[in-house]
C-alpha positions in Angstrom: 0.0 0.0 0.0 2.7 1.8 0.6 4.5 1.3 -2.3 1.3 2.2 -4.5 0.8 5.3 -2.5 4.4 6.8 -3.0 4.6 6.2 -6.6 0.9 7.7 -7.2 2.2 11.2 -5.4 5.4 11.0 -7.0 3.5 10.2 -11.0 1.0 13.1 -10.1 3.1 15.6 -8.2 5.9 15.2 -11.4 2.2 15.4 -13.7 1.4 18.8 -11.6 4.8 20.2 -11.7 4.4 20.4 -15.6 1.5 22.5 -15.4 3.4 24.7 -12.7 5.8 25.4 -14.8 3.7 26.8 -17.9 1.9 28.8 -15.5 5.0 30.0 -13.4 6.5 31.4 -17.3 3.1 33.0 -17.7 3.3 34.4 -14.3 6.6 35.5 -15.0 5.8 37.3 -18.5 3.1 38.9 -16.4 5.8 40.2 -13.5 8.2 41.6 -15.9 5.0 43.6 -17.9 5.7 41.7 -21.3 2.0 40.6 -20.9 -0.8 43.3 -19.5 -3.4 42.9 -17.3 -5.9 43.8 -20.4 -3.6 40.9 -22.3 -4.9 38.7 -19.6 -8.4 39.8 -19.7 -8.6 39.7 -23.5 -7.0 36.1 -23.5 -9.9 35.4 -20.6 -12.4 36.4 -22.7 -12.0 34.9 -25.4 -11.1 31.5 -23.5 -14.6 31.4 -21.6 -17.0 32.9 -24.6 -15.2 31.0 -27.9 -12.8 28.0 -26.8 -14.1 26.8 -23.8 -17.9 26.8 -24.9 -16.4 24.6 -28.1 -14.6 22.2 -26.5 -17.6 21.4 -23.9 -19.8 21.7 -26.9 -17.5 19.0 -28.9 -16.6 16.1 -25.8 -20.4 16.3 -24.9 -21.0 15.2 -28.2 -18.6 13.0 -28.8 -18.2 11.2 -25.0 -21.1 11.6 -23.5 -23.3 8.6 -23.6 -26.6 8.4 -21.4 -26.8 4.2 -21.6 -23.1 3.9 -20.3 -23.1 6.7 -17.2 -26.9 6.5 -16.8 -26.1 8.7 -13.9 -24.4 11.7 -15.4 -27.4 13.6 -13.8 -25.3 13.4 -10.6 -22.5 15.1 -11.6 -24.0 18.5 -11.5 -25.5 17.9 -8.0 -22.4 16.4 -6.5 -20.7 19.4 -7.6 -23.0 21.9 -5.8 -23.1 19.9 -2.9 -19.2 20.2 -2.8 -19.0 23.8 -2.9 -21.8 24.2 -0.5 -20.1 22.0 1.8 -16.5 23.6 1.9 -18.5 27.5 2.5 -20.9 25.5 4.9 -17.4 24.2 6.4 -15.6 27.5 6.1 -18.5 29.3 7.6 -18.4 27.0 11.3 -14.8 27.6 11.2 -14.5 31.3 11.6 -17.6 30.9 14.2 -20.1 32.0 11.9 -18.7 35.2 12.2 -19.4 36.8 8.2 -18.1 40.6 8.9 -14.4 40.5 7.4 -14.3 36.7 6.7 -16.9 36.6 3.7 -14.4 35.8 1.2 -12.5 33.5 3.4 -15.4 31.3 2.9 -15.8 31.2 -0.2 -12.2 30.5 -0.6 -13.3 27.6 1.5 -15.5 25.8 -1.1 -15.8 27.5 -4.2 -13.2 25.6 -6.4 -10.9 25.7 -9.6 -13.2 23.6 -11.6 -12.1 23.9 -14.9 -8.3 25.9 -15.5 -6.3 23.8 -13.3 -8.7 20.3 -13.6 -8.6 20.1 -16.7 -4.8 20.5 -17.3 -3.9 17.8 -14.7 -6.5 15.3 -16.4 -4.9 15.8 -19.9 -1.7 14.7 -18.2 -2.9 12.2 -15.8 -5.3 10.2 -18.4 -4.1 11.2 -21.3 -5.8 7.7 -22.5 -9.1 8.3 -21.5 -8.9 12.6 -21.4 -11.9 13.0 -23.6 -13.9 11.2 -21.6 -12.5 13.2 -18.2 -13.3 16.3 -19.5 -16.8 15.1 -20.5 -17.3 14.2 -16.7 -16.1 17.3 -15.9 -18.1 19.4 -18.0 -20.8 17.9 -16.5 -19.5 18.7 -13.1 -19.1 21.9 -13.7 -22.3 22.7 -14.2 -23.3 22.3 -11.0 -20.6 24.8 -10.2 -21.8 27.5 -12.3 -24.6 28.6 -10.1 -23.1 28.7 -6.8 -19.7 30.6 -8.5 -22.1 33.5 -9.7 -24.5 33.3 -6.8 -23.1 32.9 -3.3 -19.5 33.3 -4.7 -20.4 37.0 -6.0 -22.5 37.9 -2.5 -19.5 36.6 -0.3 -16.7 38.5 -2.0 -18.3 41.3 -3.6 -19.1 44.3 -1.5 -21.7 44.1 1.5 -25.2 44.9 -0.4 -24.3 44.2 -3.7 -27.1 43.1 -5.5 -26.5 39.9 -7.3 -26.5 39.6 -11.1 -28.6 36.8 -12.3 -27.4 37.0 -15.9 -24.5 35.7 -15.0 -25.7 32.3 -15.2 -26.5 32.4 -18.5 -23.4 32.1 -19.7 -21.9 30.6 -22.6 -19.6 27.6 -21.3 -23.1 26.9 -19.7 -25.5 26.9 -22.7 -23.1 24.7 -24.6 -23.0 22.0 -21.9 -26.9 22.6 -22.2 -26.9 22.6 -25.8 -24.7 19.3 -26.4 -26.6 17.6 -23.4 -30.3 17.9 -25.0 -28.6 16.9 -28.7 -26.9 13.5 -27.0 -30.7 13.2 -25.0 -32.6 13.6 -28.6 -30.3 11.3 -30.3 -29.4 14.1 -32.7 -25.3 14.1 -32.0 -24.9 11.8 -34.7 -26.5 14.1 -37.1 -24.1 17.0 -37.2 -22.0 17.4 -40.3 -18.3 17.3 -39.8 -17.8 20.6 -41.6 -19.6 21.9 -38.4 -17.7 19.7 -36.0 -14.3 20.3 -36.8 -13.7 23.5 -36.8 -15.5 23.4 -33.4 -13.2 20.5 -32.1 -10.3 22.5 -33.4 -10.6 25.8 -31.6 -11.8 23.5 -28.7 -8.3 21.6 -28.9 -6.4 25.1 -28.1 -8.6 25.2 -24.3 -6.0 23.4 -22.5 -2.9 25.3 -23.0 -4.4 28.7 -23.1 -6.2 28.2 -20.2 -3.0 27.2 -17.9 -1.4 30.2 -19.6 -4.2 32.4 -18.1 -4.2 30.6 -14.8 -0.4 31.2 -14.3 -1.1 35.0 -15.8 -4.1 35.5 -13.2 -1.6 34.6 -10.2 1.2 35.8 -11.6 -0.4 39.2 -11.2 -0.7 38.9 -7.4 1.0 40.6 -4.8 1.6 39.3 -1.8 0.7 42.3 0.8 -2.5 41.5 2.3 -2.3 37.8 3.9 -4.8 37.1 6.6 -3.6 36.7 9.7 -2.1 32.8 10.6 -4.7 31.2 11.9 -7.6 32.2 9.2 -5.4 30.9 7.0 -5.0 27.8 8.7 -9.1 27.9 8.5 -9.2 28.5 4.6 -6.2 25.3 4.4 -8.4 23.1 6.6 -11.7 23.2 5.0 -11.0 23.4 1.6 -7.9 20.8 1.5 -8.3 18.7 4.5 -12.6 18.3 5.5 -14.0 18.8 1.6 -11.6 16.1 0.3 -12.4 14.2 3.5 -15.9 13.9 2.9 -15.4 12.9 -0.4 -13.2 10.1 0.0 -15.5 8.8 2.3 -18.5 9.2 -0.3 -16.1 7.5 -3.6 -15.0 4.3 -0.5 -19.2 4.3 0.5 -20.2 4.4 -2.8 -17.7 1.8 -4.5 -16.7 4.6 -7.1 -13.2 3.5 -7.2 -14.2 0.0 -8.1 -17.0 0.7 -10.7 -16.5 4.1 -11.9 -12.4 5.0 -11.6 -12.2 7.9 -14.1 -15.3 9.6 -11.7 -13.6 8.4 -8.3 -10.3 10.3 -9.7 -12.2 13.4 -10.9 -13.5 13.9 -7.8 -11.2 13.7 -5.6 -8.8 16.4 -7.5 -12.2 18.4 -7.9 -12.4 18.4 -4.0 -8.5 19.1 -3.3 -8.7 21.7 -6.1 -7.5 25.5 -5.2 -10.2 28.2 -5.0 -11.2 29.3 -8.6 -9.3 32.3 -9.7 -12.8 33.9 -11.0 -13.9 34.8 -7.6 -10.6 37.4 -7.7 -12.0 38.8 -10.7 -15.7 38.9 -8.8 -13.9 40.8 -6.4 -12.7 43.1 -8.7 -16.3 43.8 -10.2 -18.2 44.1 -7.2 -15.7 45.5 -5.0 -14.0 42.9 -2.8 -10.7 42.9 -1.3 -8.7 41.7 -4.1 -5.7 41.9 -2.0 -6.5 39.8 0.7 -7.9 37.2 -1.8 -4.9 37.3 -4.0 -2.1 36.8 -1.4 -4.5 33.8 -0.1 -4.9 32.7 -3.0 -0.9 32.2 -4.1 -0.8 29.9 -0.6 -3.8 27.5 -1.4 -2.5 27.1 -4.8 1.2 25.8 -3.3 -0.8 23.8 -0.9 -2.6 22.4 -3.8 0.3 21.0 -5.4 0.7 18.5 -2.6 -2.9 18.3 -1.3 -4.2 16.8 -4.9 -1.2 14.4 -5.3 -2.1 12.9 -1.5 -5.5 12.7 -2.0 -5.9 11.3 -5.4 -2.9 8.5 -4.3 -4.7 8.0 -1.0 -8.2 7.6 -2.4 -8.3 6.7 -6.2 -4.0 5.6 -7.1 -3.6 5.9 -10.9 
């Protein structure tokens, strides 16, 4: 055990480190003002309303197969339940207290779904990737609503009303979109002039979205940490009780047995580092970006061991 443990850390800490490096060079173009903070929002932008839409659009199609995970249905609701969990868990462990902890907590659940996910799945199952990402596509959409709901009221400004439009977005409607074709039966229909071009801006996601991850951070400044202790709050529910209630969920429900791929997406969705949107929330509705930002630069170094342990604990490749 062991033995199997070791060399599943070492295979996805080494798979990790790859990714770290890609977005350490962004980060580093970013310090040194070779790429702008509009560069980065332009990139953004263009990631989340043209590439990523496409390539959810394209593995729904292609992977996602109603008779073979006749409960994809789950996916979305497991998802919610995990980010309402680590805020739920982040809330009890600053006492309930909201005033100047708000987006602690949702540091606490809210999760890196899709930018760093995806990247360690293309190197972890690079066999079976299409198939990853069309599980977590599907997760993601359970993500979605919490992310522009309670994420924008806990690190937005205090009365900020909440914009409901923003769950209408693109990535969203293509999951939607490819979800009801598969469902109809009508996936098989669409022409491959209309296919490939879609598969082939979705095949640029991957690396331009690690590029924007490392760019995002990379653009943090490490002034405003919380103090010791709040941190070690933020570090114990989202990488220590969220991947703890998981794991026991995958063991009670025999996921690593009968559904592997699943069993490993979830437990690197639950040790995932908070999603770098809510810093861009903050930005819009007037959070402390600081604070977030230099919080954010220590989950994401605790994340590079907490995903390695967890997946190798729970779910060894």
């Amino acid at each position: 055990m062991s033995s199997l443990f070791f060399t599943g850390f070492q295979t996805t800490f080494t798979s990790m480190l790859r990714i770290v490096l890609v977005a350490g060079f962004a980060g580093f173009l970013v310090r040194r003002r070779i790429i702008t903070s509009q560069d980065i929002d332009t990139l953004s932008r263009v990631t989340v309303l043209v590439l990523v839409p496409c390539l959810t659009f394209a593995i729904l199609i292609n992977q996602l197969n109603p008779d073979t995970i006749p409960c994809w249905w789950a996916l979305p609701l497991v998802s919610a339940a995990m980010n309402l969990i680590g805020v739920l868990f982040g809330w009890l462990l600053f006492g309930g207290k909201m005033a100047g902890n708000r987006e602690l907590m949702a540091m606490s659940g809210i999760q890196n779904s899709v930018y760093l996910v995806l990247p360690v799945g293309q190197v972890l199952f690079a066999n079976q990737f299409e198939t990853f990402a069309a599980y977590c596509f599907l997760f993601v959409m359970g993500n979605i609503p919490i992310t522009w709901t309670l994420g924008v009221f806990l690190v937005g400004r205090e009365g900020n009303r909440l914009n409901l439009k923003q769950l209408f977005n693109l990535p969203l409607m293509a999951s939607i979109a490819g979800i009801a074709l598969v469902l109809l039966g009508l996936n098989t229909s669409i022409p491959d002039l209309i296919m490939e071009p879609i598969e082939l801006l979705g095949s640029a996601t991957i690396p331009l979205a690690t590029f924007i991850l490392g760019a995002t951070l990379g653009e943090v400044r490490m002034k405003s940490l919380p103090p010791w202790h709040k941190l070690v709050r933020v570090v114990s529910a989202k990488f220590i009780l969220v991947p703890l209630v998981t794991a026991a969920m995958v063991i009670a429900f025999g996921l690593k047995e009968s559904q592997p791929l699943i069993a490993s997406l979830l437990m690197i969705q639950s040790a995932s580092a908070p999603a770098t949107n809510i810093i861009l929330q903050a930005r819009t509705y007037g959070g402390r970006t600081e604070l977030m930002g230099s919080t954010m630069i220590v989950c994401y170094l605790v994340c590079l061991l907490a995903i390695p342990f967890w997946l190798s604990l729970v779910a060894p490749i």
